[in-house]
N, C-alpha and C positions, 0 to 999 in steps of 0.2 A: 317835669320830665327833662332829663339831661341835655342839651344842644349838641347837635354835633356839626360841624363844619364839612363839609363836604365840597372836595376842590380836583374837579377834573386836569388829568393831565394827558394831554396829547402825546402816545406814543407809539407812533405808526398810523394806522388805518385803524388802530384799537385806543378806546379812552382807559387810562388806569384813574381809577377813583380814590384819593386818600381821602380818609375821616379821620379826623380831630374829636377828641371832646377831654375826656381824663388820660388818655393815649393816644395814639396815631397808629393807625395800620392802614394800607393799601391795599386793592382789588387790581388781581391783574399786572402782567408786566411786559406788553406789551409785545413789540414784533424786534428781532435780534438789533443790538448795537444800538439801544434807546436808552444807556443808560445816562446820558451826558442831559437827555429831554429830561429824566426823570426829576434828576438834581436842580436843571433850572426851574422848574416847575414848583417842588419844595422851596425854593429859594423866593421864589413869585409868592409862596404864601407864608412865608418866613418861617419855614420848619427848617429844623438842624435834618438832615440824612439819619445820623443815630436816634434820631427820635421816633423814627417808624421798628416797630417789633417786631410786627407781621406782616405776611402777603401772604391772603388767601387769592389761590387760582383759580378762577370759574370752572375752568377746562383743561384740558390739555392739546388744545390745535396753535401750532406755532407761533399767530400772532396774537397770543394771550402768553406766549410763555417764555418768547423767541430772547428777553432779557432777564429772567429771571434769577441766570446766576451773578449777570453783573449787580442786581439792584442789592442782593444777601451782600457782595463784597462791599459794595457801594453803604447800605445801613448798616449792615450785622442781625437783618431780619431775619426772623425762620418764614418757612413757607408751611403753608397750609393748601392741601388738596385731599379731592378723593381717593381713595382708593386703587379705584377702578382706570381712574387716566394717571396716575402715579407712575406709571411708564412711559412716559412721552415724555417727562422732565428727566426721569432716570437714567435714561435708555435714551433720549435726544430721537425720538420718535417724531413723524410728521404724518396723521393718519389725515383722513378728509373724508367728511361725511356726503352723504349722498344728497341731491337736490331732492328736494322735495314739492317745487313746483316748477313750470320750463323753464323759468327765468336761471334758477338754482343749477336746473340741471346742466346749461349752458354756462354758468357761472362756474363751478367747479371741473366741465371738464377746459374751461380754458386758464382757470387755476393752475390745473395738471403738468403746464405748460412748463413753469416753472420752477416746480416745487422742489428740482434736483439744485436748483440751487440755492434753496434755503436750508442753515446748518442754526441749529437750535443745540445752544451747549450745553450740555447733563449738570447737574446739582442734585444735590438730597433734598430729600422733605421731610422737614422735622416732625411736622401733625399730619401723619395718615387717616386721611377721615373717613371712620362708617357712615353707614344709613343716617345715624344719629344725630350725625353735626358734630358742629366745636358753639358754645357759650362764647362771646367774646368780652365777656364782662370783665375776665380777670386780663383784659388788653386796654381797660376802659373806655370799651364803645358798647353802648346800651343795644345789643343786638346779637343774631347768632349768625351761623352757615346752616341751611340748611340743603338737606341730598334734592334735587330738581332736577335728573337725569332727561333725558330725551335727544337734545341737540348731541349731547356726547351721553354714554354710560355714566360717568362720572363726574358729569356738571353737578354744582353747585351754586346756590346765588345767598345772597347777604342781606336778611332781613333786620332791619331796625326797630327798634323798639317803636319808633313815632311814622310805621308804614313804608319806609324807603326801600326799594327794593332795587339792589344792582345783582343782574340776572344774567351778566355775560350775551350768550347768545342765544337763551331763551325768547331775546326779541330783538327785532332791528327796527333801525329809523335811521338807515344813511342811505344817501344815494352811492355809488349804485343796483347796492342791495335791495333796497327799498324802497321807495317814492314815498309811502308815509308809515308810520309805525303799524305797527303788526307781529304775526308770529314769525318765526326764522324761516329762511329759503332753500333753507340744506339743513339737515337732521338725521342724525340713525333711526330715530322712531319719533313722527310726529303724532300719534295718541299718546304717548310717554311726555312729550312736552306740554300735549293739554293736561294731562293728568296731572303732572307739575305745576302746571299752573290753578288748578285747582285748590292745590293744597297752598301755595302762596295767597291766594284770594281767601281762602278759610284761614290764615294766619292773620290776614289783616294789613296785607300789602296795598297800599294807596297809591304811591308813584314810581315807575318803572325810569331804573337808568340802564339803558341797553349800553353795552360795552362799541354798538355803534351807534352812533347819533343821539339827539338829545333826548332828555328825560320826557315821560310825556303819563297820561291820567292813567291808572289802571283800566280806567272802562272801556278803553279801546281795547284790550287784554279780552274783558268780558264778550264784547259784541265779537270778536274773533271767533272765543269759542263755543259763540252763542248758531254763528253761523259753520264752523266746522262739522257742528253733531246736526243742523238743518239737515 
């Protein structure tokens, strides 16, 4: 099985994940004005900038996407997203999903607080994705994108061939999100993100890299929504 390098980069309050193996592509592009972290970051693992192709977007909420046209000027990458949140990068859209436990729900409305003054600048998107996914074999990275809707319409997460799974906000693990890993706190539909993750666990997803906080076992994923259908 092919190795892939996998090398977080701190940009914002959000991790953008590149992987290495026969190419380079990136997860995620963090919260606006991250492009100068993105570059030190590749430089920390000795990747040139033009050597990344792609950037698949998990989502489309601002601090997953808030640099995504500096990182295109910056590599010459295309972007990959779904569909369904294809307007938040297009249209420089700031939506916010609803909490879905107190903690969430208190968490976004003092989000709200702010959000007039975050400015997320519009780009294209070269790979419009369906339900289907994108392969990313011809990027060479042993893995796909597959559709994981719930947190947003149009998340997506990045399954590898050897179980890795970066799921954006399928799950958190930072403070002060989270105290320890689990499902997300805010969601458009939380049965859509169990259902997501069901089909990530029928894929063969081993360990979770939440776009917040560190990577941790899938079975915590399991016991989650072992006690959500309790």
């Amino acid at each position: 099985m092919t190795t892939v390098e996998i090398i977080p980069i701190a940009l914002g309050f959000d991790t953008c994940y590149v992987l290495k193996a026969g190419g380079v592509i990136a997860i995620d592009a963090g919260a606006p004005h991250k492009g100068k972290s993105f570059v030190r970051g590749l430089e920390r693992a000795g990747i040139q900038p033009e050597e990344v192709k792609l950037i698949v977007l998990t989502h489309g909420h601002w601090d997953h996407i808030g640099s995504a046209r500096d990182l295109k000027s910056l590599t010459g990458a295309e972007l990959a997203m779904h569909e369904l949140d294809v307007p938040c990068v297009e249209q420089s859209l700031t939506p916010l999903p609803p909490g879905v436990t107190r903690w969430g729900q208190v968490f976004i409305a003092i989000h709200k607080l702010f959000m007039p003054l975050i400015r997320v600048p519009s780009t294209n998107v070269e790979h419009v994705l369906g339900n289907d996914g994108l392969s990313l074999t011809a990027f060479g990275i042993p893995g796909r994108v597959l559709h994981t809707p719930g947190h947003s319409a149009g998340s997506v997460s990045v399954l590898l061939d050897g179980g890795e799974a970066f799921v954006g906000d399928l799950a958190m693990n930072k403070f002060p999100l989270r105290l320890s890993p689990g499902l997300p706190i805010f969601a458009e539909d939380l049965s859509t993100v169990v259902e997501s993750w069901k089909v990530l666990l029928a894929e063969g997803a081993t360990t979770i890299y939440p776009a917040h906080g560190k990577p941790f076992p899938v079975e915590v994923i399991r016991r989650a929504i072992g006690v959500y259908h309790a």
